[in-house]
N, C-alpha and C positions, 0 to 999 in steps of 0.2 A: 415324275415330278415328286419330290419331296415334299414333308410336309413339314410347315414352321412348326417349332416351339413355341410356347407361349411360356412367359414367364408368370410366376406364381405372383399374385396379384399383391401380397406384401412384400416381395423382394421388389419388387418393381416402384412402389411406394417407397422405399430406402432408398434404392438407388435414386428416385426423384430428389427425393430431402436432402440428402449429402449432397448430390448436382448442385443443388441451388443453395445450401450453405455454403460450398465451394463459392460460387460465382459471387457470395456476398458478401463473404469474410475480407478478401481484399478492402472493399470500399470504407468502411469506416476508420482500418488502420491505419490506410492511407492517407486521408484525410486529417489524419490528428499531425502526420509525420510534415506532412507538406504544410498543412496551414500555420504552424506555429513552430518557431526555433527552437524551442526549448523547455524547461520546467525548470525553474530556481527549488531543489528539493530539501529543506531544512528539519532535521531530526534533533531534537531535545532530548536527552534523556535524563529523567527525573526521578529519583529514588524516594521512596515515599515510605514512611516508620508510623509506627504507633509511642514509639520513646521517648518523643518529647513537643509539646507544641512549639513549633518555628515556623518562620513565614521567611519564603525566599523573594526578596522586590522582586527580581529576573523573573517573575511565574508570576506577577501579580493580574498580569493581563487575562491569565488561565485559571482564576481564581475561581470562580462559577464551574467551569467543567471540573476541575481536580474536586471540590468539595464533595462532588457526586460521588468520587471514589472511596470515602470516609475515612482517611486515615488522617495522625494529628501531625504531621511533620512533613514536606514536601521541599526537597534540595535538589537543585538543578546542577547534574552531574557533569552534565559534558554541551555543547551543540558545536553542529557542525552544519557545513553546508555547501552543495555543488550544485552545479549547473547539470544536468540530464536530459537525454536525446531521446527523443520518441524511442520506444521501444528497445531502448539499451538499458541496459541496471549500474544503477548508481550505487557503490557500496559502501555501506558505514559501518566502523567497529562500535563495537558495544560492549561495553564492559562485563567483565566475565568470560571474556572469551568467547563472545558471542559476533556475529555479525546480523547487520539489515539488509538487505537487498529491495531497491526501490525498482520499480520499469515504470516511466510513464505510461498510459496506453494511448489514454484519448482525452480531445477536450471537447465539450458536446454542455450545451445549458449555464455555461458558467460554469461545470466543472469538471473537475480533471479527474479521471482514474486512473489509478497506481495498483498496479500489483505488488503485492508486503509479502517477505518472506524475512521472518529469523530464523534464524541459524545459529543452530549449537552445536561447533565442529561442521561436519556433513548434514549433522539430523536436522531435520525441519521443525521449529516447536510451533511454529505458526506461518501459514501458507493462504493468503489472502486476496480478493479484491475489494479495494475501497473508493468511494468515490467524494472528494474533498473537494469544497467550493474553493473557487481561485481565490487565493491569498488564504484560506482559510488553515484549519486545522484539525486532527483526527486525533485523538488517545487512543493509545493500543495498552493495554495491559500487556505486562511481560513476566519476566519470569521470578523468584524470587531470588535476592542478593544482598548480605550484610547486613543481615533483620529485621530485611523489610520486602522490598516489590520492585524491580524496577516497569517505570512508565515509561512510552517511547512518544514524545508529542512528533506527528509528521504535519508538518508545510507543506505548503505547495504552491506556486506563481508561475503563471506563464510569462516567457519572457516576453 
């Protein structure tokens, strides 16, 4: 008769954990995919100077969060916006030759998590999870451009 192996008592603990992360990574993904059609994902992007005082109306609504970021001049460069599939990436150019990569993940409390990735070229300058209240909105600080900074305001609504 042979005799068993016993597994070392922290490989065994690992192997437990990953088990049962497996078994439970499905359920919330699922969940965000099935309960809701979509994410309405709206990207602003804002370039923001020290040059000159200006005031854009389009960004008056953002007036309180931008002032946090101190600088005297704030012009809304571009928005766009798509419709986004649970766990598909929605993608936006950004000026400079940059892009956004949006993923919904999930919606859970009222709000929706997005994974944010810019992109310069291939390189990542920023690689993210954020979690935005429905309809609400996140400033990302970007990179600098034309003398100043660009801002990337993200939305987010479920459909």
């Amino acid at each position: 008769m042979k005799a068993k192996r016993k597994l070392p008592r922290s490989l065994f603990r690992a192997a437990l954990l990953f088990s049962l992360w497996l078994a439970l990574l499905p359920a919330p993904l699922g969940a965000a995919e099935k309960g809701q059609p979509g994410v309405q994902v709206k990207i602003g992007t804002i370039l923001a100077t020290n040059q000159a005082d200006c005031s854009d109306s389009q960004l008056s609504k953002m007036k309180q969060q931008l002032e946090v970021i101190k600088y005297r001049c704030y012009h809304l460069v571009k928005e766009e916006s798509q419709k986004a599939s649970w766990l598909a990436n929605a993608v936006f150019e950004i000026p400079g030759g940059r892009s956004l990569v949006v993923m919904p993940q999930e919606y859970r409390n009222n709000r929706i998590s997005l994974k944010v990735r810019l992109l310069e070229g291939e390189k990542p300058i920023v690689d993210t999870t954020v979690r935005v209240p429905n309809r609400g909105n996140f400033l990302l600080g970007g990179p600098a451009h034309e003398g100043g900074v660009l801002i990337l305001s993200i939305s987010a609504a479920t459909q």
